[in-house]
N, C-alpha and C positions, 0 to 999 in steps of 0.2 A: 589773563589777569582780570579779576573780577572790578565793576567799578562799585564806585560809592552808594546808589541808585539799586543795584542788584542788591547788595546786600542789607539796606534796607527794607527791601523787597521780600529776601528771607526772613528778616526777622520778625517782619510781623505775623508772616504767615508762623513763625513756629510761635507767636502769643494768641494767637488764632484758635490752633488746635490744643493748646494748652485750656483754654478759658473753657472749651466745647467736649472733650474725651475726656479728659481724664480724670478718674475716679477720685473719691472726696480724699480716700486715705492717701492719695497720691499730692491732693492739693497740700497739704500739710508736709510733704517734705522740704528737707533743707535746702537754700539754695545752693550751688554748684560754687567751688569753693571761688572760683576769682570776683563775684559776686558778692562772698558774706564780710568783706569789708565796707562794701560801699550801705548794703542793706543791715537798719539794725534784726538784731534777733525776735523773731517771735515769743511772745510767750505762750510754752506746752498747751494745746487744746485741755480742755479740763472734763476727766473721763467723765460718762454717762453716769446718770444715778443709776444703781443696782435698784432694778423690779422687786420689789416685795417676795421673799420667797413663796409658792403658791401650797397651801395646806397639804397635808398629804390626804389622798384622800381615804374611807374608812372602806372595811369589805363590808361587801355589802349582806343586808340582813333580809329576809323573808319578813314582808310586813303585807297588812290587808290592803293597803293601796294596790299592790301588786296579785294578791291572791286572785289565783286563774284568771288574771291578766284583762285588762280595759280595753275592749278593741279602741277606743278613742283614743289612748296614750299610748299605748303598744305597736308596734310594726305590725302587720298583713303575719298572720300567721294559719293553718288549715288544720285537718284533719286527713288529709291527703293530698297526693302529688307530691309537685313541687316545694310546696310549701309546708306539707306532712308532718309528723312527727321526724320522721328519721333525717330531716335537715334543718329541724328546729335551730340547731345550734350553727346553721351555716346564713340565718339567714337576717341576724344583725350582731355586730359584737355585745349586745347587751344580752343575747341569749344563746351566749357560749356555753355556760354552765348546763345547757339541755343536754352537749355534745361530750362534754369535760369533767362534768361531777360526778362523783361516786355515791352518794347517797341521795338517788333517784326517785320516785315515787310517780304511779304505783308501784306497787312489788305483789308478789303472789305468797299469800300467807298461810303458809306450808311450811312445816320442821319448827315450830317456835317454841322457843323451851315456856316450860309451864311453872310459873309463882303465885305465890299470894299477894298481891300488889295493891297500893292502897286505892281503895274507889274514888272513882270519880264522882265528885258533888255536883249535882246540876241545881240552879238557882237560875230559871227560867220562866221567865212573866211573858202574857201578850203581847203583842206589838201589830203596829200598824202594818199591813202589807204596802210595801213600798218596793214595786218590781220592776224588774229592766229585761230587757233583753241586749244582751252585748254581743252578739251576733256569734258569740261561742255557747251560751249557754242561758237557762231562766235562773233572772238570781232575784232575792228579798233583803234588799239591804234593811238591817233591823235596829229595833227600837235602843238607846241606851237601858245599859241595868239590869240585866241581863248575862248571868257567869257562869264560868265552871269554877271547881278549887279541885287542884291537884297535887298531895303533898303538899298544901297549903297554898300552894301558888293559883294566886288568880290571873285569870282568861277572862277579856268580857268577851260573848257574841257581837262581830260584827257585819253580819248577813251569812246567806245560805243559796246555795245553790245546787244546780242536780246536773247527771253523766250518766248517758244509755250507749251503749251497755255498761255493766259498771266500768269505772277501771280496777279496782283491787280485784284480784281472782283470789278462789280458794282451790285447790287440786286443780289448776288450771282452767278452771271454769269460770267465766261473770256470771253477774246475776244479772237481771231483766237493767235492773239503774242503781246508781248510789248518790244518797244526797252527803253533801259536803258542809258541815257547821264549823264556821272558821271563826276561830274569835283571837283574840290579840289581847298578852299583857301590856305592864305599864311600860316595858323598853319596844315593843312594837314588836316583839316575837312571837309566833303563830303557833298555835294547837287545830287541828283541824279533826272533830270527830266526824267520823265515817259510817255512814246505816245503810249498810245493801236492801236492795227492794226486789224481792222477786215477786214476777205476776201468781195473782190469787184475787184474795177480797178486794174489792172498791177502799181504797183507804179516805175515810171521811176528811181524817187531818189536811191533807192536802188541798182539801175544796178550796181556800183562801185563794190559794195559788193558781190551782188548775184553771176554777172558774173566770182567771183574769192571764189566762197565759197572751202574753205578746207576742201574734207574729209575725211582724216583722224588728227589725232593730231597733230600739227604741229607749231614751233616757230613763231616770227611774219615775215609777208615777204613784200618789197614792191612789186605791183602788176604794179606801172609807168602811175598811173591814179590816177587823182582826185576825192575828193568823198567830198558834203558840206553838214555838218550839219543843216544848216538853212533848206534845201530843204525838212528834215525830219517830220520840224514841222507843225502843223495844222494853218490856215488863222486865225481862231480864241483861242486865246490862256491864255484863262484863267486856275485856276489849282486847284486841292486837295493839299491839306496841311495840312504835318502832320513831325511830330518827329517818326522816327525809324531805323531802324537798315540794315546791310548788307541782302541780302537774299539768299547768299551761306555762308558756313563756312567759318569767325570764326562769323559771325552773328554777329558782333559789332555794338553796339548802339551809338549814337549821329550822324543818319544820319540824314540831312534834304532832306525831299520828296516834291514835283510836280509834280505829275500826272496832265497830260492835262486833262480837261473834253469831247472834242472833238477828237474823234480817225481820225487815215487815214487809207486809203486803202491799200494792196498788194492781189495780184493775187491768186487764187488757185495755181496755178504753180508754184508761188514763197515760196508759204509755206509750198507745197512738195516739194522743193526743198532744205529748211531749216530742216523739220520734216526728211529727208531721212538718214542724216547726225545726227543731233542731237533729241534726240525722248523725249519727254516731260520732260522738265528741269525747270518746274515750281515748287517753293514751297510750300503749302498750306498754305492758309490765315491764321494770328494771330490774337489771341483777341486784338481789343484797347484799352481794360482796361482801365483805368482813364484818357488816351489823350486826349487831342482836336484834332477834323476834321474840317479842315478852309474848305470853298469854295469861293474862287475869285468870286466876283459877277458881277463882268464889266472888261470888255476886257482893 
């Protein structure tokens, strides 16, 4: 027989473990029916406010903040190893699409059906050399005012940069480099024309650049010399066309491409002097899977 002394002994201990375990949703129960006469009724907890639903978010677009990639904003990405092309897409979820997308770039521009497609207008002024090295590549971020018109649509230029060996092949061959003119309309969607360089003449145009190559990493700098894009492109200027993608991480697709068909020159010299600093930063070729390949048939 229990005395009076014990069993208030029990009962604190079970107000005890009550105040100390047991979970909030638990605090909130009814009490135990010989109880809810003496206790009045709680009034029901009043649910949470619902969180704002969270936007959805949009897919994402190829813009020049992204084109061939910031090393300062970007993950650690390579040229080889581990970190190479062929694990690009393993080696943040923001650069899946290396691993995931179908319309890849470069591509090897072979089998391309041939039309009469409208010209490309170039409307290219001087601009200041304003050069970086991003530790993937020498780039010239450029001056505003500065366009293409394609089918009416305008492209402004928004820098340029260069890739030894190229990445676009022709019959499975690079040339010596290709420089990359990326420019961005007004919703932030990217054209990127493409000029193979294979070694021959000293090409003068590039002096701007060459004369001021950075080697090591380094932010953009002005250099207090002019540098024009026009002087980059070839006499004749017809192009490959095709639908694809960034060609450094995050490899974002809906880029429109122009590769010249016609390359220019640069010097032996000039392309040790690019190779010396940055050493093959070419991607390898993508399948074109189910693409069309235009080729511009008249200048």
């Amino acid at each position: 027989m229990r005395t009076r002394s014990t069993l208030t002994l029990i009962a604190a201990a079970a107000l005890a473990l009550g105040a100390c375990g047991a979970p909030a949703a638990e605090d909130a129960a009814a009490p135990p029916a010989d109880q809810a006469a003496e206790a009045p009724a709680e009034a029901p907890a009043e649910a949470p406010a619902e969180a704002p639903a969270e936007p959805t978010a949009a897919m994402p677009e190829a813009t020049a903040a992204e084109a061939e990639g910031d090393a300062h904003a970007t993950p650690h990405f390579a040229y080889e190893g581990e970190a190479g092309p062929e694990h690009w897409g393993e080696l943040d979820t923001t650069f899946a699409t290396c691993a995931s997308g179908t319309e890849q770039s470069p591509i090897d521009l072979t089998q391309a059906t041939s039309e009469d497609l409208a010209n490309i207008a170039f409307h290219y002024q001087p601009s200041d050399t304003r050069i970086l090295n991003n530790g993937h590549t020498i780039q010239v971020n450029y001056d505003a005012g500065s366009y293409i018109e394609v089918d009416g649509h305008r492209y402004d230029l928004d820098q340029f940069h260069f890739h030894a060996p190229s990445e676009h092949t022709i019959g499975g061959q690079p040339a010596a480099a290709e420089l990359h003119l990326v420019h961005k309309d007004a919703a932030k969607k990217l054209a990127v024309v493409g000029v193979l360089l294979e070694e021959g003449e000293a090409n003068t145009a590039l002096a701007p650049v060459w004369d001021h190559l950075p080697a090591e990493e380094s932010p953009e700098t002005s250099v207090g010399v002019d540098v024009d894009a026009a002087a980059f492109l070839p006499a004749e200027q017809t192009t490959y066309r095709y639908r694809g993608s960034l060609t450094t991480p995050p490899c974002t697709e809906g880029v429109s491409w122009f590769v010249m068909t016609t390359p220019v020159t640069l010097s032996a010299e000039q392309l040790e002097a690019f190779t010396a600093i940055i050493e093959a930063n070419n991607r390898p070729v993508q399948p074109l899977g189910a693409r069309e390949l235009d080729l511009d048939s008249t200048p």
